[in-house]
C-alpha positions, -999 to +999 in steps of 0.1 A: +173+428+383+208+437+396+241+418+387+247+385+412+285+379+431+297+353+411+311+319+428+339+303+425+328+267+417+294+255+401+279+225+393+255+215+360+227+191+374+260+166+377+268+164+346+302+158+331+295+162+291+331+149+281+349+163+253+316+193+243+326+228+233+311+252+257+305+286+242+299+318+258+317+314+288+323+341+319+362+347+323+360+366+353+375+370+391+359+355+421+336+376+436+336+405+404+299+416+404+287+412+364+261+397+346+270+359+337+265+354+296+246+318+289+260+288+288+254+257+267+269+225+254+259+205+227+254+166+224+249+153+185+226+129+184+238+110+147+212+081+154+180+103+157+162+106+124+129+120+134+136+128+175+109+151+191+101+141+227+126+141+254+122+137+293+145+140+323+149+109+345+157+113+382+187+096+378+197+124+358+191+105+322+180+123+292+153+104+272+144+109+233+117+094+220+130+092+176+096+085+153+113+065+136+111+036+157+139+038+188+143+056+219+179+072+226+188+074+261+218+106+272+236+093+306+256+122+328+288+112+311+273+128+274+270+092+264+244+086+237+229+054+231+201+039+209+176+014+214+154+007+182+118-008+191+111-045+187+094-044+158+093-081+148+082-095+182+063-063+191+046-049+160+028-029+179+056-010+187+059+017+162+068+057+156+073+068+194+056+100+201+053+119+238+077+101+264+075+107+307+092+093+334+066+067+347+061+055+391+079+029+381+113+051+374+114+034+339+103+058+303+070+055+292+059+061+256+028+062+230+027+043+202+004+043+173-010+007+183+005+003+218+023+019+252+062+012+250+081+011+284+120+010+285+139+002+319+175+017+329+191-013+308+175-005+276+146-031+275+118-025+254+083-040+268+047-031+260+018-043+285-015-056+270-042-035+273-058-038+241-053+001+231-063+016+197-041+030+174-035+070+170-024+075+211-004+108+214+007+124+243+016+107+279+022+122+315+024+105+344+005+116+383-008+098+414+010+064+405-002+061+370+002+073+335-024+092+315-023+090+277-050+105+254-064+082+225-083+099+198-083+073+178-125+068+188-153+093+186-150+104+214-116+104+222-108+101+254-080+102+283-073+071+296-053+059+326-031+027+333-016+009+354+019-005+359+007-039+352-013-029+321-046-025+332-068+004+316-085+021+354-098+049+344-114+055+310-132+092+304-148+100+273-147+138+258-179+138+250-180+171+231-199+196+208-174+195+184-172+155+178-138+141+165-126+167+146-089+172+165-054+167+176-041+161+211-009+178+215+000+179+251-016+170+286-004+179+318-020+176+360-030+211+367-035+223+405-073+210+404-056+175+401-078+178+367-062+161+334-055+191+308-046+192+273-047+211+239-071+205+213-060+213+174-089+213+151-081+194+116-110+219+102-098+253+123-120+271+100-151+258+115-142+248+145-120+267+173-088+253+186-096+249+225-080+238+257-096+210+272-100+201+310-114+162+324-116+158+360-111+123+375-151+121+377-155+124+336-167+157+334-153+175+302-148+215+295-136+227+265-123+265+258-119+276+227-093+299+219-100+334+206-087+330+173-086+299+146-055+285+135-037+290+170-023+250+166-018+249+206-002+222+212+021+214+244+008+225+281+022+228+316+014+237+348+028+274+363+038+285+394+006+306+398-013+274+393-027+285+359-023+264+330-001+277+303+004+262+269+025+272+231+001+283+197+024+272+173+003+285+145-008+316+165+026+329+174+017+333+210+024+319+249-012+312+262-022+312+300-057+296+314-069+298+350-087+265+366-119+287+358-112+285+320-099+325+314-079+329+287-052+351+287-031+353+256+005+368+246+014+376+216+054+368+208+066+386+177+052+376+140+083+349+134+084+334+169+066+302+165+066+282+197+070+245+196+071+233+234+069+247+273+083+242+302+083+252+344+114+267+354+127+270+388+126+307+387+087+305+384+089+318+350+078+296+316+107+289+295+098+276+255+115+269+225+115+287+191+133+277+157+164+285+169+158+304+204+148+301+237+123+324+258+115+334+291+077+345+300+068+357+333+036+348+350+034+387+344+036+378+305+069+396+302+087+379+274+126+376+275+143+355+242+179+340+234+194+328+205+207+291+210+245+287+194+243+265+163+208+255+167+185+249+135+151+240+148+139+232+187+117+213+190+116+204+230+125+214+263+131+196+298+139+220+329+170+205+350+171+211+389+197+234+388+182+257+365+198+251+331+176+234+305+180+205+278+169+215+244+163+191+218+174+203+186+160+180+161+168+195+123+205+201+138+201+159+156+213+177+188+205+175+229+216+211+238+226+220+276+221+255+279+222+278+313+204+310+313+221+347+319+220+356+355+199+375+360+172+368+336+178+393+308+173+392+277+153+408+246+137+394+213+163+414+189+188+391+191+166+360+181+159+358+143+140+331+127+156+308+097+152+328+068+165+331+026+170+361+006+168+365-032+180+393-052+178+409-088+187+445-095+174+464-070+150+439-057+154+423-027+132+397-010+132+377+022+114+347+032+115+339+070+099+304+084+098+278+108+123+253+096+111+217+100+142+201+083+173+210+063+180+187+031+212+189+006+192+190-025+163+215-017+174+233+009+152+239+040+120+224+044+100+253+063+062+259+068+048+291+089+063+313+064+063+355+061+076+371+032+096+409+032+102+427-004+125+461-009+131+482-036+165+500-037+163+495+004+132+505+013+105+476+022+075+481+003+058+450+012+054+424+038+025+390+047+025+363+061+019+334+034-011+320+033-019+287+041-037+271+011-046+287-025-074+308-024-100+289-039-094+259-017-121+249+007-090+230+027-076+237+056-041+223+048-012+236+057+018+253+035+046+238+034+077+245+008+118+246+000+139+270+004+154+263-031+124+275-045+122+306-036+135+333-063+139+366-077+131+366-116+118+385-142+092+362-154+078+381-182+107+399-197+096+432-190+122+445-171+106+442-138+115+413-118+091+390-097+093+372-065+084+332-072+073+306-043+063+273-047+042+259-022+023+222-011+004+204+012+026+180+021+007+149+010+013+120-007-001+132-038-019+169-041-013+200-041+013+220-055+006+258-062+031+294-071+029+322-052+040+354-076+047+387-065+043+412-088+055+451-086+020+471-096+038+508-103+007+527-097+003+515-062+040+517-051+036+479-042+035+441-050+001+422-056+005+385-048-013+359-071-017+322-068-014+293-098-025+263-084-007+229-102-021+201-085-010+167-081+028+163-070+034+152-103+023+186-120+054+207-098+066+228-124+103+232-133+112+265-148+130+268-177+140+293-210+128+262-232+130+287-264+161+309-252+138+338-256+150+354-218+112+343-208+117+319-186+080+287-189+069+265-164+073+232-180+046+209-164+023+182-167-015+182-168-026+174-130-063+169-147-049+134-158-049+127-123-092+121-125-084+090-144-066+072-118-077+087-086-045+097-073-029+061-080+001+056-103-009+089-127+008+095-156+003+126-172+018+146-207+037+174-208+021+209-203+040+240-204+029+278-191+039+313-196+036+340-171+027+379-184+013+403-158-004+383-132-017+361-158-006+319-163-011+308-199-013+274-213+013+275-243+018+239-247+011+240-286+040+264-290+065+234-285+055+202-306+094+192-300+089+194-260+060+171-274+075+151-294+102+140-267+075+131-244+055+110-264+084+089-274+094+084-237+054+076-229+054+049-259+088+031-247+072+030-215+043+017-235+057-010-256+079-022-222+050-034-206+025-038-241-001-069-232+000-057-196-021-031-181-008+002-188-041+021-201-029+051-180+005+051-202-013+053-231-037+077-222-010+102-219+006+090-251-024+091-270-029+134-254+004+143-270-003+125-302-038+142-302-018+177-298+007+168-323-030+162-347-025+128-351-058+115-338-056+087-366-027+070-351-041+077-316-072+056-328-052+034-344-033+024-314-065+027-291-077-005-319-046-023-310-049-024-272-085-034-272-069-064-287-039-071-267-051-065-232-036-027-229-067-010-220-077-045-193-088-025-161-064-020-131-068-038-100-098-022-083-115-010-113-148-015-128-148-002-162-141-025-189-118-021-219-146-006-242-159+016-217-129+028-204-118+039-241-152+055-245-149+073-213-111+085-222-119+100-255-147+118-237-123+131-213-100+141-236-125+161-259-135+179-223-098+188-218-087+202-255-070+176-267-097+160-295-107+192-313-139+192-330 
């Protein structure tokens, strides 16, 4: 494309965005033929804690939908307001998700138990229609809003009115049962309901894109590969269907006959939403860039000033775009270069780099929030090691240990990401610690490790566990060997994930290989059964059998099983060992089935 005759005024969708910085701006002569640099503005949005919908009134109103319970509303002016959900008198009215501009010119929005409306004024509502928990995404065609419920087997897409009555109900009746996510629907030219379907078991069944027509009748397509996460969807110019793989790292296209046409952005780029722009092309939003594919797939990226993780998109009519940053709790205005040019080098992912000697490593990843005390939280993450400058090793981190038969994603902190000799031999290692993100398991290392005879690093996995079990690495013995100082996730079979407490377990790492060295360091044991017993003796006639279980471990590695019996004697007779709400086993069996367990796992010898 050639350079455009720059004008002398020009207006932004009509918006005045007092007192914003704008960065990038053209300086030039009226009528000097160049290329105009991009544009933006940014709006902080302090209220949002967890914003990641937004939507474009006609009246020129930005809308955010915040998951943790409001809706903030962006006039013309740059004025930000916030209207927290009705919780008391609507308890329904919980977590926003998807939001859309609804006939009625007020915002529509999901709910986990209910559809939310909000006029102009910022009143909250919700009709009666008696839906199910676990809605998700909302758009709105031919006088009515479309929402999809999975909440049933079979989900379905559902249609209602502006008085609250549920028209149109169409099951999606499918080979593949339950067994996914709705992340974005959209009217395609067929006037046909489309949407993305994420499978919570990807390894056994495909992500797809879905298709209902008005008449019920459900196609699915699965896409090519597993673990694509496609997620939101929008109609194109060339009245194909085209929708983001967050997981997959790729822009996908689908014709009304169901061809898939996929295109693959570089490794990083992890798309999180799409949108139509007036030029005809698909803009989308990246970590911390925006893109430009052609219905052509040519790909075009830019890097968005001061952005730390998009999340959302919303195409003005004059051609500039809202972004909603939601790690940096911003509403970003930003106008494409004119012409269209643009080029992926200049847009880098969030990334970390650790050093020691000549041993470099860098971890790149999608950032999903930033946090003072352990840095970013990031998933979708891809790992670079060099030696004296020269990369010697690169993957992508895998998404669950080895031996797993999950399908959970990885998720980590920057902070604990290092480079350390491990072993003291001289060589250092690169250390990741990695999770599931769940309320309770898993936590597992990823080490690096230089293998000299192949010119390379070999990457092994320890898995830990339980939350509880995160290791913390420390020199316990001033040796220069650093231990990771533990506790025993096995404890967590007692309690079934429910207020575990576990004894102190510490590990050594030499050459690949993990190492239980607990018995090395009765004082690191000592100091842990005395905090365990004042626990212990702070709550002695209640039931704290799980308190003492852990106390009576240490005491059983220290070899003093006599005073662990001892004590065991004791509770029977107070009410220590009494079961825990929800439990069946009595005091005697739960004593019997303890010292059993604790023969199984080394601590009774003999």
């Amino acid at each position: 494309m050639g350079a455009v005759k720059r004008r002398c005024s020009r207006s932004h969708s009509g918006f005045v965005v007092a007192g914003l910085v704008f960065s990038a701006l053209l300086v030039t002569a009226c009528g000097a033929q160049r290329t105009r640099p991009a544009e933006q503005a940014d709006i902080r949005l302090p209220a949002c804690g967890e914003c990641a919908y937004l939507a474009l009134s006609r009246e020129g109103v930005i809308w955010i939908s915040d998951s943790f319970g409001s809706i903030v509303r962006v006039d013309p002016t740059g004025s930000v307001a916030d209207y927290p959900l009705p919780e008391e008198e609507q308890p329904d009215l919980d977590f926003p998700g998807d939001i859309v501009e609804g006939p009625d010119h007020a915002m529509w929005f999901p709910t986990t138990g209910a559809i939310g409306r909000i006029d102009s004024k910022g009143n909250i509502t919700s009709p009666k229609v008696g839906v199910s928990p676990s809605l998700s995404v909302i758009t709105s065609v031919d006088g009515g809003l479309w929402y999809a419920d999975s909440s049933d087997s079979p989900a379905r897409i559902q249609r209602m009115t502006m008085d609250g009555v549920i028209a149109t109900s169409l099951p999606l009746t499918s080979r593949r049962d339950d067994f996914f996510e709705l992340g974005g629907i959209a009217p395609g030219p067929d006037r046909a309901l489309w949407f993305t379907e994420s499978s919570y078991e990807p390894d056994k069944l495909p992500d797809a894109v879905g298709r209902v027509t008005r008449d019920g009748d459900y196609e699915q397509w699965p896409l090519p590969k597993p673990r694509s996460g496609p997620t939101r969807i929008v109609a194109g110019s060339d009245d194909a269907l085209w929708f983001v793989e967050e997981g997959g790292h790729r822009i996908g296209r689908i014709t009304a006959a169901g061809e898939i046409t996929e295109y693959a952005l570089r490794p990083e780029v992890s798309p999180t939403d799409i949108a139509s722009g007036r030029d005809r092309a698909l803009w989308f939003t990246s970590d911390t860039c925006i893109g430009r594919i052609t219905t052509e797939g040519d790909v075009a990226m830019w890097p968005v000033a001061r952005a730390k993780g998009l999340v959302a998109i919303e195409a003005a009519p004059d051609g500039s775009f809202w972004l909603l940053d939601r790690v940096g709790r911003a509403l970003v205005h930003f106008t494409p270069p004119r012409p269209a040019e643009g080029s992926g080098t200049g847009c880098q992912p969030p990334s970390v780099a650790a050093q020691a000697g000549s041993t470099r490593a860098v971890l790149t990843y999608k950032r999903l929030d930033r946090l003072k005390e352990v840095g970013d939280f990031f998933t979708d993450a891809r790992i670079a090691i060099s030696r004296e400058g020269k990369e010697v090793f690169s993957e992508a981190v895998p998404s669950e240990p080895p031996h797993s038969n999950t399908a959970y994603t990885a998720y980590g902190y920057s902070d604990d990401f290092a480079v350390r000799d491990l072993d003291g031999d001289g060589e250092p290692e690169v250390r990741l610690e990695l999770d599931w993100n769940g309320t309770h398991c898993c936590e597992w290392s990823r080490i690096y490790r230089f293998e000299p005879s192949r010119g390379t690093y070999v990457a092994e996995t320890h898995f830990w566990g339980d939350a509880l079990a995160s290791p913390d690495l420390q020199d316990v013995d001033d040796d220069g060997r650093p231990e990771f100082v533990s506790k025993d996730d096995r404890f967590a079979e007692l309690t079934g994930y429910a207020g575990v407490v576990a004894p102190i377990q510490l590990w050594s790492y030499d050459q690949g290989k993990f190492s239980d060295v607990t018995r090395r360091y009765p004082k690191l044991i000592e100091q842990d059964a005395a905090r365990l017993w004042r626990s212990y003796v702070a709550h002695r006639g209640e039931t704290v059998r799980y308190v003492l279980a852990a106390w009576a471990a240490d005491q059983y590695m220290l070899g003093r099983e006599a005073l662990g019996d001892q004590v065991f004697s004791e509770a029977l007779q107070d009410g220590s060992l009494a079961p825990v709400l929800g439990e069946s086993e009595d005091a005697a069996s739960y004593l019997t089935m303890l010292r059993n367990f604790l023969r199984k796992a080394g601590y009774i010898r003999g």
